[in-house]
N, CA, C and O atoms as a Tripos MOL2 file, in Angstrom:
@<TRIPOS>MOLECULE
protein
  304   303    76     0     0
PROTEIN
NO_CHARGES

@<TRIPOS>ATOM
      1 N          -4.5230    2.2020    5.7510 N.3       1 UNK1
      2 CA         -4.2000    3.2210    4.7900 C.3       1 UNK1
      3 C          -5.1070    3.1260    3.5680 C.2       1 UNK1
      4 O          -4.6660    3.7820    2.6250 O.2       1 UNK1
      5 N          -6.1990    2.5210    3.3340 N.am      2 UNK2
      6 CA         -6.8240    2.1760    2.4750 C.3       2 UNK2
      7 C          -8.0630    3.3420    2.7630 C.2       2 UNK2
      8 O          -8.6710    3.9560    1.8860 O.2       2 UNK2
      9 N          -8.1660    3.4060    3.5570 N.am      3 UNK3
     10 CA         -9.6550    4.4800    4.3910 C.3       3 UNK3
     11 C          -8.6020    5.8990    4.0720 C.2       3 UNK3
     12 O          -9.0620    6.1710    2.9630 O.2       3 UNK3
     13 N          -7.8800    6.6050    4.2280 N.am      4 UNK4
     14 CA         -7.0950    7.2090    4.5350 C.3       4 UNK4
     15 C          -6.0570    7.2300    3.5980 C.2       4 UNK4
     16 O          -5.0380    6.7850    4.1240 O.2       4 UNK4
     17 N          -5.9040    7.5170    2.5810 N.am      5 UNK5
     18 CA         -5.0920    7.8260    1.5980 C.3       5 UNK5
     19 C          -3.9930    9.1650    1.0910 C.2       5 UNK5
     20 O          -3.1270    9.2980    0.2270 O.2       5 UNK5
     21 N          -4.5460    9.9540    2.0840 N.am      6 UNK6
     22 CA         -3.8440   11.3670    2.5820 C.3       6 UNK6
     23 C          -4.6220   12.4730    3.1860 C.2       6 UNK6
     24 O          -5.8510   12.5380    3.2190 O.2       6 UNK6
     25 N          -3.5090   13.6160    3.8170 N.am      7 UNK7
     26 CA         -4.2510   14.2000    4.7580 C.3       7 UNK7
     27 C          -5.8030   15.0260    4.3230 C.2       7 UNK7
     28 O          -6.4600   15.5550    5.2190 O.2       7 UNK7
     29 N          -6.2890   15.0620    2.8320 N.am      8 UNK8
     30 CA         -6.8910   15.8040    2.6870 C.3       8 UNK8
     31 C          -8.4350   14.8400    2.6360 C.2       8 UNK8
     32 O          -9.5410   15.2360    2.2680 O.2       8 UNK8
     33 N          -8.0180   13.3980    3.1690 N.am      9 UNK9
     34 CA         -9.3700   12.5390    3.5230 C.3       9 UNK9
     35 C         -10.2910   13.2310    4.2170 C.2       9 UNK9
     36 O         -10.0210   14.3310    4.6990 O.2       9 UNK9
     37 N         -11.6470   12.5780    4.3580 N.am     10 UNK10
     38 CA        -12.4570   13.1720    5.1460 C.3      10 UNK10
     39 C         -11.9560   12.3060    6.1260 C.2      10 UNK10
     40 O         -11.8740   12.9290    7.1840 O.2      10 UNK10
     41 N         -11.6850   11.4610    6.2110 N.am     11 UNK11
     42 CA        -11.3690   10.0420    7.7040 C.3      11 UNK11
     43 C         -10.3990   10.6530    8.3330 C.2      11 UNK11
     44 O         -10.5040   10.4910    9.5490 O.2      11 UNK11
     45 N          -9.0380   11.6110    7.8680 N.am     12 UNK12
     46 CA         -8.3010   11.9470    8.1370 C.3      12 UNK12
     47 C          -7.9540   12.2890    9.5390 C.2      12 UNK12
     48 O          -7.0560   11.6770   10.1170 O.2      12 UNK12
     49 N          -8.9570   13.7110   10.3920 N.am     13 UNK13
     50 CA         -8.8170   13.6050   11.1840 C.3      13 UNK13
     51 C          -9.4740   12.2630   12.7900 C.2      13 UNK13
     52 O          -9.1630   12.2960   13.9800 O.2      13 UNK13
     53 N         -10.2560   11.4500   12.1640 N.am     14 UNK14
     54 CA        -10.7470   10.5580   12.6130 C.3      14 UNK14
     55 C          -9.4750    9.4170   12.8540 C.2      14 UNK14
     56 O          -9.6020    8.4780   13.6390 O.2      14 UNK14
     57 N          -8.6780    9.5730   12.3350 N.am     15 UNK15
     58 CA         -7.5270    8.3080   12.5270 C.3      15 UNK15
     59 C          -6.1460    9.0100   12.5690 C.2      15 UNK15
     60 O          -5.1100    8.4300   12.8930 O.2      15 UNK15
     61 N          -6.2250   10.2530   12.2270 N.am     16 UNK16
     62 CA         -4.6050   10.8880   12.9140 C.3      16 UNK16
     63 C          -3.8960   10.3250   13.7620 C.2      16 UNK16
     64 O          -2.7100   10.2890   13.4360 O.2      16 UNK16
     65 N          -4.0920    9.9550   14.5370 N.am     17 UNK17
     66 CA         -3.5730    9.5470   16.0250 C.3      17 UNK17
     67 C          -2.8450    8.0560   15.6880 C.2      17 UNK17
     68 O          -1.9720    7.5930   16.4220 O.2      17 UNK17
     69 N          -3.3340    7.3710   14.4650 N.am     18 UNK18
     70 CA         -2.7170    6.1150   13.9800 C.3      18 UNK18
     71 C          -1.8220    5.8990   13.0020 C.2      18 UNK18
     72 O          -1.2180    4.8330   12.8780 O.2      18 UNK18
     73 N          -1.6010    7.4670   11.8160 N.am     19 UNK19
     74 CA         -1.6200    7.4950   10.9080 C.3      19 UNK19
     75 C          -0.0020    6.8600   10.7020 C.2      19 UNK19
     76 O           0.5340    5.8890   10.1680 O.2      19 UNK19
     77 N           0.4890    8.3980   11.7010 N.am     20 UNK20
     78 CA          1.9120    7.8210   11.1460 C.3      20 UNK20
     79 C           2.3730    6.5190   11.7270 C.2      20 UNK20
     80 O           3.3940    6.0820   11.1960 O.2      20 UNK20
     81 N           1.7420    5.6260   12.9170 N.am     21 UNK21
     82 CA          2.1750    4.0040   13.5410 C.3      21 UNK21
     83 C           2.4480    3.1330   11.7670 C.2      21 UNK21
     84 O           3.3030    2.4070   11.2580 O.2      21 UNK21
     85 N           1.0900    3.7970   11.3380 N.am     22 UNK22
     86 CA          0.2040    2.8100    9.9610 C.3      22 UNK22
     87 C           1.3680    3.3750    8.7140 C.2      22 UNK22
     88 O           1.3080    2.5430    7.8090 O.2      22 UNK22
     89 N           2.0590    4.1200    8.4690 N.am     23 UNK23
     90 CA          2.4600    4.9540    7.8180 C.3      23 UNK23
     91 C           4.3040    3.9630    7.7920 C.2      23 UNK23
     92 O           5.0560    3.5640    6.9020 O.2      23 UNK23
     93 N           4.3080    3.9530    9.1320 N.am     24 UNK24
     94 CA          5.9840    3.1760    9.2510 C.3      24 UNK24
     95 C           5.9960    1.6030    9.0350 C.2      24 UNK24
     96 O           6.9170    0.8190    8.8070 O.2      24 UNK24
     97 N           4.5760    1.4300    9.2000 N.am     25 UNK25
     98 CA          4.3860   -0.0250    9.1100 C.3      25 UNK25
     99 C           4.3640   -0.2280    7.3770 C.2      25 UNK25
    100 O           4.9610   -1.1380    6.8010 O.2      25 UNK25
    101 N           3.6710    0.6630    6.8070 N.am     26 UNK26
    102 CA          3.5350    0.3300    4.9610 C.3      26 UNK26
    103 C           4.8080    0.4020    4.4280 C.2      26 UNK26
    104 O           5.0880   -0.2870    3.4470 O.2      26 UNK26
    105 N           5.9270    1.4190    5.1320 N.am     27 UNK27
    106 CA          7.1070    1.4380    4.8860 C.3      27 UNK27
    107 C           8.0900    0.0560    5.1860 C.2      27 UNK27
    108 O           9.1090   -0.0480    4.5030 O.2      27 UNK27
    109 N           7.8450   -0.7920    6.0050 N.am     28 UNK28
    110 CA          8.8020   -1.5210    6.3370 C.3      28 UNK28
    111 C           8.2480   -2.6320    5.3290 C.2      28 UNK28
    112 O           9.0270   -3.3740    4.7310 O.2      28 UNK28
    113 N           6.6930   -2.7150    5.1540 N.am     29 UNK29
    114 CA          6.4930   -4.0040    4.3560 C.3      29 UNK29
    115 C           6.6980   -4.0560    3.2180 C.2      29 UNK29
    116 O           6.4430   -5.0400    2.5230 O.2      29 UNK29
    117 N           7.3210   -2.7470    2.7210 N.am     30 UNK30
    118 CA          7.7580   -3.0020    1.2900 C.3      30 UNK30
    119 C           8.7960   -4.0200    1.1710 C.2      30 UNK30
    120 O           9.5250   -4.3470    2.1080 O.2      30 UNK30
    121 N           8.8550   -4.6120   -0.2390 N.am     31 UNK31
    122 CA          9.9700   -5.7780   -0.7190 C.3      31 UNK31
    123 C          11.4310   -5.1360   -0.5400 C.2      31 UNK31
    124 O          11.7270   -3.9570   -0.7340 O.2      31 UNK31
    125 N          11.9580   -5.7870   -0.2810 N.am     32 UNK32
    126 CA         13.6370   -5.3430   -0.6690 C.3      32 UNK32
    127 C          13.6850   -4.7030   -2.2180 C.2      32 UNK32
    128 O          14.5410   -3.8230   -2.3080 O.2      32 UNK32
    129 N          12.9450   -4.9590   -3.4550 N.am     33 UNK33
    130 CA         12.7150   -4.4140   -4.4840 C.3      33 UNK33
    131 C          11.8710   -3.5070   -4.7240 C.2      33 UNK33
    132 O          11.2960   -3.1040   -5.7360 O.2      33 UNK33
    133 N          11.8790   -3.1540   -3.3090 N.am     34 UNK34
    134 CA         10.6620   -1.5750   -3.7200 C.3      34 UNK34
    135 C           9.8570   -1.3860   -4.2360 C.2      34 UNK34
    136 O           9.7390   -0.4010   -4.9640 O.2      34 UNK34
    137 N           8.7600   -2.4880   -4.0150 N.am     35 UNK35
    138 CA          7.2800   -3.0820   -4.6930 C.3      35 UNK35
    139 C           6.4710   -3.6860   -3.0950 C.2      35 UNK35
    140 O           7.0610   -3.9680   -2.0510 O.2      35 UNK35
    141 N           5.1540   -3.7420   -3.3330 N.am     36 UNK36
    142 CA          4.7470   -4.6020   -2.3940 C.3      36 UNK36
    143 C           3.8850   -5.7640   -3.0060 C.2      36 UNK36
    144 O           3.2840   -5.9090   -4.0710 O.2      36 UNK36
    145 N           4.0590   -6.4550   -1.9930 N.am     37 UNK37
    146 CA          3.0420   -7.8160   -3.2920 C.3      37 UNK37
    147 C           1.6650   -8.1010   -2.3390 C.2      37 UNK37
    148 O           1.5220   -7.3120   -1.4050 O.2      37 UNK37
    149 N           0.6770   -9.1230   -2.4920 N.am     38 UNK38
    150 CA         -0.5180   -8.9050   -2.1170 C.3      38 UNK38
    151 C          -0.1840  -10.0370   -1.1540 C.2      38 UNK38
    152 O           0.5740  -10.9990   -1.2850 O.2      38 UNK38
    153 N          -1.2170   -9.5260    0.1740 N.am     39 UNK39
    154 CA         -0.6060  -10.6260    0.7350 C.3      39 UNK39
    155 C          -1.6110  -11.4360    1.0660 C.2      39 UNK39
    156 O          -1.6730  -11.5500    2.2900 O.2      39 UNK39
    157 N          -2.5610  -12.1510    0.4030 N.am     40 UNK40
    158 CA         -3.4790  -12.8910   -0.2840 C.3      40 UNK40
    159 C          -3.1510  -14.1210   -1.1880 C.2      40 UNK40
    160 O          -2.0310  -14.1330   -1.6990 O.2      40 UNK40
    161 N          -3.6970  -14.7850   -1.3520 N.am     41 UNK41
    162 CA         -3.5640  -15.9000   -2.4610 C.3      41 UNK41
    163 C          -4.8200  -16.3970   -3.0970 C.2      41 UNK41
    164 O          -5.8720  -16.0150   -2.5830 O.2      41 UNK41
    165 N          -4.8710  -17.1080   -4.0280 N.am     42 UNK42
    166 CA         -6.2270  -17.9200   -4.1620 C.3      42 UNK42
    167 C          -6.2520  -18.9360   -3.9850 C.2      42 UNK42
    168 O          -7.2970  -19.5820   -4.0720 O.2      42 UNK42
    169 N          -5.0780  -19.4670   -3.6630 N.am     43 UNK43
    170 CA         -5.3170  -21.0090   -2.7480 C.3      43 UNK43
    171 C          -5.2450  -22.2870   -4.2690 C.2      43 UNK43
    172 O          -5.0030  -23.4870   -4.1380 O.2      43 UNK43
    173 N          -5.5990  -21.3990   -5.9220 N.am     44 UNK44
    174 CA         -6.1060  -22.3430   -6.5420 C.3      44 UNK44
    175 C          -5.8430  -21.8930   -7.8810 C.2      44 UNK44
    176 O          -5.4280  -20.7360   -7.9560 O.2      44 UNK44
    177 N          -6.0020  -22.6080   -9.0920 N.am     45 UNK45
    178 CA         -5.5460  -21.7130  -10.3150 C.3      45 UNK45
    179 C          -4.1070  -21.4030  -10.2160 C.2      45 UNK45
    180 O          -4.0130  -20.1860  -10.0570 O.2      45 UNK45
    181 N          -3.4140  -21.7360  -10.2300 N.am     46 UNK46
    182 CA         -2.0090  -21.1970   -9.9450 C.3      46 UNK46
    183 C          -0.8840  -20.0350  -10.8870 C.2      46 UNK46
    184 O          -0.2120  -19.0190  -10.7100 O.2      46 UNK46
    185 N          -1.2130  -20.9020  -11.8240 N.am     47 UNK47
    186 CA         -1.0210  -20.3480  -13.4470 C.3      47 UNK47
    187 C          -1.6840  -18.7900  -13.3310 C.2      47 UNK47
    188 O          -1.1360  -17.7210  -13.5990 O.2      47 UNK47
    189 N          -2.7820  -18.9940  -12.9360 N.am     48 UNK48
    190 CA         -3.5310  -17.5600  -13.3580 C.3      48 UNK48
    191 C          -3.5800  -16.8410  -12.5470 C.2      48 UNK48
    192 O          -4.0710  -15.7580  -12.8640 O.2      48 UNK48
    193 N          -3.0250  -17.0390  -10.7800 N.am     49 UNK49
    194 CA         -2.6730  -16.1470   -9.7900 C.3      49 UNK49
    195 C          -1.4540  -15.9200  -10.2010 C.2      49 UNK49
    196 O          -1.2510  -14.7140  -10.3390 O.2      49 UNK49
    197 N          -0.6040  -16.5500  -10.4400 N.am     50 UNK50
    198 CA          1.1720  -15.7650  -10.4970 C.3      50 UNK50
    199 C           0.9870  -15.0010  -11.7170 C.2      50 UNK50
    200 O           2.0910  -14.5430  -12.0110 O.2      50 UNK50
    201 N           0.1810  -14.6740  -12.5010 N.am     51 UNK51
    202 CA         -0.4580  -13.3370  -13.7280 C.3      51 UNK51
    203 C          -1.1170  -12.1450  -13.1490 C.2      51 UNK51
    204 O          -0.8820  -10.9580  -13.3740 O.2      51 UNK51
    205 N          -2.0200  -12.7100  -12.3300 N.am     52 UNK52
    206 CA         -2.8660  -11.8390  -11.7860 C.3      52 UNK52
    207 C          -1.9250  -10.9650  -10.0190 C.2      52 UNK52
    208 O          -2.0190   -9.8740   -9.4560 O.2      52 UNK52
    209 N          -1.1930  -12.1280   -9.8020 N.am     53 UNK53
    210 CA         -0.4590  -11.2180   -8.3100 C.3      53 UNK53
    211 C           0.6140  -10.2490   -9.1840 C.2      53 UNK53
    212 O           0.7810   -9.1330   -8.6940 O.2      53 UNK53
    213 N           1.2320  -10.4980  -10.2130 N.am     54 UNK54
    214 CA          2.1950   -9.0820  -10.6770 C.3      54 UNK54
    215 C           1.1610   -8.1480  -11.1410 C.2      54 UNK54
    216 O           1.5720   -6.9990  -10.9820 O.2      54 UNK54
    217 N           0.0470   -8.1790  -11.6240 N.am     55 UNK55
    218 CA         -0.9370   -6.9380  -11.8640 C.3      55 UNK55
    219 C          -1.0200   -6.0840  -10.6320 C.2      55 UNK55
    220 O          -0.7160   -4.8910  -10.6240 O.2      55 UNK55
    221 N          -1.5710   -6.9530   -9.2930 N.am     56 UNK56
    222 CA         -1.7020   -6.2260   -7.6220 C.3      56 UNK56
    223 C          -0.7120   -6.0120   -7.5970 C.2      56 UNK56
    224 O          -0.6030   -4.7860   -7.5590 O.2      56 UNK56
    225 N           0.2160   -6.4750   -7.5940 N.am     57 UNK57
    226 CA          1.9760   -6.2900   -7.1430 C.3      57 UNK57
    227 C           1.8670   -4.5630   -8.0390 C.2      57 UNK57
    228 O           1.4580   -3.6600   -7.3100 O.2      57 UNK57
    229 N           2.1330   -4.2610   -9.1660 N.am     58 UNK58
    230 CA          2.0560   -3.1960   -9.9130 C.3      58 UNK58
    231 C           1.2550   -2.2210   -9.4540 C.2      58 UNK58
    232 O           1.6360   -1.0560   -9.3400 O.2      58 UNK58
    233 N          -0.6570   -2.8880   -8.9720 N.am     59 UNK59
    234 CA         -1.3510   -1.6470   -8.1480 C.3      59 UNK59
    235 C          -1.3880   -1.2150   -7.2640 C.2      59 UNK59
    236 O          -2.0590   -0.2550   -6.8850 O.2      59 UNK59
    237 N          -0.2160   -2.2260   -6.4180 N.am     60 UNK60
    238 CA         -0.6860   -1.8740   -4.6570 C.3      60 UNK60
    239 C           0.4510   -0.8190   -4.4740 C.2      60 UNK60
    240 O           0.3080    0.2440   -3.8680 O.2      60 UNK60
    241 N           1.8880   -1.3580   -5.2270 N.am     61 UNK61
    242 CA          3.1370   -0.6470   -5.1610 C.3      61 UNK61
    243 C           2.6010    0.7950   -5.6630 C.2      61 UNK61
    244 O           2.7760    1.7880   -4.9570 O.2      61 UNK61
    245 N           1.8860    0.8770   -7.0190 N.am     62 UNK62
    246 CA          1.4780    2.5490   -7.1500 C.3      62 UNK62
    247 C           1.0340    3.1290   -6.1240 C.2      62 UNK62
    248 O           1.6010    4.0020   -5.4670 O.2      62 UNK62
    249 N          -0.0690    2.6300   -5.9410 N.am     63 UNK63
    250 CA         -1.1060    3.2540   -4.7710 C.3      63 UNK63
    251 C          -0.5410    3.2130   -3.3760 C.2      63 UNK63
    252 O          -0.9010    4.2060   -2.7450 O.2      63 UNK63
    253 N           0.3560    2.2530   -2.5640 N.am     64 UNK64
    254 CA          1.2000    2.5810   -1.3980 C.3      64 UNK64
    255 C           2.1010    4.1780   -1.9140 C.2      64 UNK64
    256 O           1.8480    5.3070   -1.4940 O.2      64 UNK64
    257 N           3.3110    3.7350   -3.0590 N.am     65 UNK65
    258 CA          3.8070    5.3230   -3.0990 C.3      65 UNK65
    259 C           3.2550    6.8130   -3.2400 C.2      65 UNK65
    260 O           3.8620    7.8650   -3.0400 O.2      65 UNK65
    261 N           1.2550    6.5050   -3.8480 N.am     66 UNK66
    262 CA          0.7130    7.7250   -3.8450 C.3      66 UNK66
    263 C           0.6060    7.9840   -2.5220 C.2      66 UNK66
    264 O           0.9180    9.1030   -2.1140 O.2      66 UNK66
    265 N           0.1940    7.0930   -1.7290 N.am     67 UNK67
    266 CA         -0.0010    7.1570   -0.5140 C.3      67 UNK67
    267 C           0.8920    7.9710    0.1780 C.2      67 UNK67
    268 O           0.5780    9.1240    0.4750 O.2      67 UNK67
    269 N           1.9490    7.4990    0.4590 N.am     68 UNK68
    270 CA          3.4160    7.8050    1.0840 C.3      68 UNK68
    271 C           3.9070    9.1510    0.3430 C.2      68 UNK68
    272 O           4.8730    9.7280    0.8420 O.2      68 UNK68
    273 N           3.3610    9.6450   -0.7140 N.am     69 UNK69
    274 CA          4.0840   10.7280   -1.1610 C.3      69 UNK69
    275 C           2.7790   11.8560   -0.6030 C.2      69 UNK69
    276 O           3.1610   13.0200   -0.4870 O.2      69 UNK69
    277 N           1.6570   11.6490   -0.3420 N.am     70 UNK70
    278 CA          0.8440   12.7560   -0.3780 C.3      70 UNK70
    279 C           0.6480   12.9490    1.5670 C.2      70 UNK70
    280 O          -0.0940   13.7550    2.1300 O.2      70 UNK70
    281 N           1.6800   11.8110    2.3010 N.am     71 UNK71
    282 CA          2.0260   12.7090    3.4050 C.3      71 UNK71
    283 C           3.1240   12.9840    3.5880 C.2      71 UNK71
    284 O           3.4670   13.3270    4.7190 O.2      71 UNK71
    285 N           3.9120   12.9340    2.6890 N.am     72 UNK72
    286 CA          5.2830   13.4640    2.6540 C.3      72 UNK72
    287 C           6.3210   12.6040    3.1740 C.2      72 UNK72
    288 O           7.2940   13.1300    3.7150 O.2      72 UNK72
    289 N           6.2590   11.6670    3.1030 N.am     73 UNK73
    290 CA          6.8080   10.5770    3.5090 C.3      73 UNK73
    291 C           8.1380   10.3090    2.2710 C.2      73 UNK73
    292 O           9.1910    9.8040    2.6610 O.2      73 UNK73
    293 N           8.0090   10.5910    1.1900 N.am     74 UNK74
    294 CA          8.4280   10.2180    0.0770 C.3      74 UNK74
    295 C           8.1740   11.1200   -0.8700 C.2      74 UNK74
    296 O           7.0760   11.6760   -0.8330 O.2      74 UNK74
    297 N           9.1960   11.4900   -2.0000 N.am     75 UNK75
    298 CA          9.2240   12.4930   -3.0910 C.3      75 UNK75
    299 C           9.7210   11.5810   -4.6590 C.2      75 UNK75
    300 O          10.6400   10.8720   -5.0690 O.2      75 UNK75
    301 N           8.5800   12.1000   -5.0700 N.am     76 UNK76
    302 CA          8.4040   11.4060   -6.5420 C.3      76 UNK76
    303 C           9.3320   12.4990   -7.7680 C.2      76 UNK76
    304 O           9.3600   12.2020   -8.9630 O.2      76 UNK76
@<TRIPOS>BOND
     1     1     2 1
     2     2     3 1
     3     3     4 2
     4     3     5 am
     5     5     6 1
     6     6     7 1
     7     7     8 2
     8     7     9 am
     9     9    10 1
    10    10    11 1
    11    11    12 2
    12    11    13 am
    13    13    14 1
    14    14    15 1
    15    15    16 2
    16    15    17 am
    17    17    18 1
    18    18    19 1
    19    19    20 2
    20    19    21 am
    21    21    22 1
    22    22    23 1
    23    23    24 2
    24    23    25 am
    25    25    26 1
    26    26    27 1
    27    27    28 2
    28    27    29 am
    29    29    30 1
    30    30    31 1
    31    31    32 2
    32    31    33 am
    33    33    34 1
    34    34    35 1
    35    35    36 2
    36    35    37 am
    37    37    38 1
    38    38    39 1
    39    39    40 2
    40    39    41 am
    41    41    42 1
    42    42    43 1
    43    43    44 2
    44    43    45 am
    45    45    46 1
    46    46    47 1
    47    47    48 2
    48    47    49 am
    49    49    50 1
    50    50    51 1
    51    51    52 2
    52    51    53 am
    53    53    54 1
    54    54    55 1
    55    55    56 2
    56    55    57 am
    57    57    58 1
    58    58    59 1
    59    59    60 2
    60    59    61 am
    61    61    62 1
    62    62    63 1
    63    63    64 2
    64    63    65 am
    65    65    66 1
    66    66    67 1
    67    67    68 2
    68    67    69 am
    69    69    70 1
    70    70    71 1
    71    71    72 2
    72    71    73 am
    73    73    74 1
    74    74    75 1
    75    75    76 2
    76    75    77 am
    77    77    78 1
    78    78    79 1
    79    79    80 2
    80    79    81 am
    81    81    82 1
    82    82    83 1
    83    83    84 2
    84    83    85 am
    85    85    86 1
    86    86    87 1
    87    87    88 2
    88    87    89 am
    89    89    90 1
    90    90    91 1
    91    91    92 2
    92    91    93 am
    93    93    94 1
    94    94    95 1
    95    95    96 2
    96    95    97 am
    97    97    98 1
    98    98    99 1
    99    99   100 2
   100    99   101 am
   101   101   102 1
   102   102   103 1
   103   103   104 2
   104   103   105 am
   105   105   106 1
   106   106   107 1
   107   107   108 2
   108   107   109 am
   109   109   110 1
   110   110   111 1
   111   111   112 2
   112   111   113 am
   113   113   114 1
   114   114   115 1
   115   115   116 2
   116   115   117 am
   117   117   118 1
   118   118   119 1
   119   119   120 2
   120   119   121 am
   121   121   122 1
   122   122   123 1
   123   123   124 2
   124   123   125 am
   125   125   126 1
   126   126   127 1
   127   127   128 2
   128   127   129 am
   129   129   130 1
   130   130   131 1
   131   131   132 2
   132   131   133 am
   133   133   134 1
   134   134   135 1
   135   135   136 2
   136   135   137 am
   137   137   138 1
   138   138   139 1
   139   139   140 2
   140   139   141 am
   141   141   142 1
   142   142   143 1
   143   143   144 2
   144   143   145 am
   145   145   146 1
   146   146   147 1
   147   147   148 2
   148   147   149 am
   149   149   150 1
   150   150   151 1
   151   151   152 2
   152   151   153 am
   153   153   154 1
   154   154   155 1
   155   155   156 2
   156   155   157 am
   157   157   158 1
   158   158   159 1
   159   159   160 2
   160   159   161 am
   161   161   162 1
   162   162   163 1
   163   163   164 2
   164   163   165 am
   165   165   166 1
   166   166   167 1
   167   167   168 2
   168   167   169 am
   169   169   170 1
   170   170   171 1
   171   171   172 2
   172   171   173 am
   173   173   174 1
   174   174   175 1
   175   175   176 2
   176   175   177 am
   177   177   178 1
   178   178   179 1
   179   179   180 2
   180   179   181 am
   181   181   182 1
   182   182   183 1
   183   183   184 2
   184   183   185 am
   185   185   186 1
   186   186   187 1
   187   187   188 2
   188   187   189 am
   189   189   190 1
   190   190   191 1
   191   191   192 2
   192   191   193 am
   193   193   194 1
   194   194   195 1
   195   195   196 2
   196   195   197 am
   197   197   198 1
   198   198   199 1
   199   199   200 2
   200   199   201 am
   201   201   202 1
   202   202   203 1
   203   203   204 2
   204   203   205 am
   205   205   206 1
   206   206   207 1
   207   207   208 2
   208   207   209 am
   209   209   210 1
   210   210   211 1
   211   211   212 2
   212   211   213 am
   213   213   214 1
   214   214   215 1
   215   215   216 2
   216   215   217 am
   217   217   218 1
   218   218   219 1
   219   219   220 2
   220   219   221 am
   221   221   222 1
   222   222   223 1
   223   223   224 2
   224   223   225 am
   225   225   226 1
   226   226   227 1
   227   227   228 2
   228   227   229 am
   229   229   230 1
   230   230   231 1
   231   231   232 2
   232   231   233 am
   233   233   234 1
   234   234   235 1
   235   235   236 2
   236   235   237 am
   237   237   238 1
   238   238   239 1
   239   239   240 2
   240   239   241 am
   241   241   242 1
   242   242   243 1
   243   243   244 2
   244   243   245 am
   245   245   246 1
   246   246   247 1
   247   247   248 2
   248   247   249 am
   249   249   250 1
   250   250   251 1
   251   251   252 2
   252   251   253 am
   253   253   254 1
   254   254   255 1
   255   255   256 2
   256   255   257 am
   257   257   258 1
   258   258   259 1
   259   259   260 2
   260   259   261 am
   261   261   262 1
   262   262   263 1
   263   263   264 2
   264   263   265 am
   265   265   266 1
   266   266   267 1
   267   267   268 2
   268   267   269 am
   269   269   270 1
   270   270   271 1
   271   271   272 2
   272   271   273 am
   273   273   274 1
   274   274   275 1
   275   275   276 2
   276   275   277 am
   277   277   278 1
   278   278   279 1
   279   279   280 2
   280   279   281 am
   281   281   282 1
   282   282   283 1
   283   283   284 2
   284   283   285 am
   285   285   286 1
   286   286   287 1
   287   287   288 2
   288   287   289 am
   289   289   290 1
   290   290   291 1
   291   291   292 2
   292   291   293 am
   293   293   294 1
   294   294   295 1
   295   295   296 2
   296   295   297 am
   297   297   298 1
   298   298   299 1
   299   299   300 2
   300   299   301 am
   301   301   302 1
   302   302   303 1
   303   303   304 2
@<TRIPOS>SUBSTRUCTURE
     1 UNK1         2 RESIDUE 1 A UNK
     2 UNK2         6 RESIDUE 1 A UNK
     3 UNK3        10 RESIDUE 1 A UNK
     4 UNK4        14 RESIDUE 1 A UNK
     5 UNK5        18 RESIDUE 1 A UNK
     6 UNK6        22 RESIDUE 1 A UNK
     7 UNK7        26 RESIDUE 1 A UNK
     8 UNK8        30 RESIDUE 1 A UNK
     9 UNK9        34 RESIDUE 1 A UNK
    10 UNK10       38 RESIDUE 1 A UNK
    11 UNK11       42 RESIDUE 1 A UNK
    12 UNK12       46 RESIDUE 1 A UNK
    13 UNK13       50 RESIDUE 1 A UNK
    14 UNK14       54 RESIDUE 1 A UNK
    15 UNK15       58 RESIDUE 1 A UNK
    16 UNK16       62 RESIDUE 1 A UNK
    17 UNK17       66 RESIDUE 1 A UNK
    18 UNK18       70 RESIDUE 1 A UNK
    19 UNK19       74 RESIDUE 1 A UNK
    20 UNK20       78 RESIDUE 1 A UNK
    21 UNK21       82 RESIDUE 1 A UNK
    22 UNK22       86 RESIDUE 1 A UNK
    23 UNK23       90 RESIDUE 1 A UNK
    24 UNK24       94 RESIDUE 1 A UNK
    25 UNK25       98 RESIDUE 1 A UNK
    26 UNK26      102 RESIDUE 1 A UNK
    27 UNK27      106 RESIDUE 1 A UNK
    28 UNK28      110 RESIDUE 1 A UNK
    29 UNK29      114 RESIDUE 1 A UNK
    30 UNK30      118 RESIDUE 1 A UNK
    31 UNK31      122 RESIDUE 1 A UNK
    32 UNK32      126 RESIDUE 1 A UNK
    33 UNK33      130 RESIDUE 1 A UNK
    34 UNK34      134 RESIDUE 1 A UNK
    35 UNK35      138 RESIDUE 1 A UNK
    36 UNK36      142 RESIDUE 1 A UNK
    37 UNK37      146 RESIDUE 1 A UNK
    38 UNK38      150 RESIDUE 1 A UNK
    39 UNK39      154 RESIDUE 1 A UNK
    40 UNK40      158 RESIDUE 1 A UNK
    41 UNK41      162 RESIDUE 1 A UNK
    42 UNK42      166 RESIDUE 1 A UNK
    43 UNK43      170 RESIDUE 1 A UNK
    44 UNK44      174 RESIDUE 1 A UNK
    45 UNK45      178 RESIDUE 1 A UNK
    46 UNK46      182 RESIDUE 1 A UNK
    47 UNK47      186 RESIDUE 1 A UNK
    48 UNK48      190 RESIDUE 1 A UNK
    49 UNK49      194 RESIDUE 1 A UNK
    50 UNK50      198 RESIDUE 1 A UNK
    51 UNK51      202 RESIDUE 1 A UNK
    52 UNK52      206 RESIDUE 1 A UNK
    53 UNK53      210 RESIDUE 1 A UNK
    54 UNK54      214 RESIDUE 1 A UNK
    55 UNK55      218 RESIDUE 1 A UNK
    56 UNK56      222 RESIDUE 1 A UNK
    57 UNK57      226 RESIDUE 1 A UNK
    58 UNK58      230 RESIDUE 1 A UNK
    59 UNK59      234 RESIDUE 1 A UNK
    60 UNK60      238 RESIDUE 1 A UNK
    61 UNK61      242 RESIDUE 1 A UNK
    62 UNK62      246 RESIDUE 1 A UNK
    63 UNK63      250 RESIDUE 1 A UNK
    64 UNK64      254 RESIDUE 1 A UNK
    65 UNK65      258 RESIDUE 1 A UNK
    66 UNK66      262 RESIDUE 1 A UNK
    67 UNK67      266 RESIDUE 1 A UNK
    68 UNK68      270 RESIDUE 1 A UNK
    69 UNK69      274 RESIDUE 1 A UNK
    70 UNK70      278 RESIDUE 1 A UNK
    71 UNK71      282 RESIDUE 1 A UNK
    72 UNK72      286 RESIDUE 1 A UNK
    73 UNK73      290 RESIDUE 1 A UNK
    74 UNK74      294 RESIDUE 1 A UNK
    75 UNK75      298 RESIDUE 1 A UNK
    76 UNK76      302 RESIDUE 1 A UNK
């Protein structure tokens, strides 16, 4: 969903056929708190990843619901 951000992508019709599999899957990995968090680490710095993962946590959760709302998946 990163290539593909809604139907009016150019990739769009190039991955139709996956969209909505990819579409139920972003839905289920959301948190029980209706955020998603990164699912990455840095292995290191610790202090300054648990700062820096609520920033992603904040961009990924926007950008999944733009996502999800511009195929209608979801109403803002």
């Amino acid at each position: 969903m990163q290539i593909v951000d809604g139907p009016e992508s150019p990739f769009y019709e190039m991955y139709q056929d996956v969209i909505a599999a990819d579409l139920d899957a972003l839905i289920q990995k959301m948190g029980q708190d209706g955020t998603w968090e990164p699912n990455w680490s840095w292995g290191r710095y610790d202090e300054e990843w648990r700062l820096a993962k609520e920033e992603w946590k904040g961009y990924l959760t926007l950008h999944h619901l733009m996502t999800l709302k511009s195929f209608g998946r979801i109403a803002l």
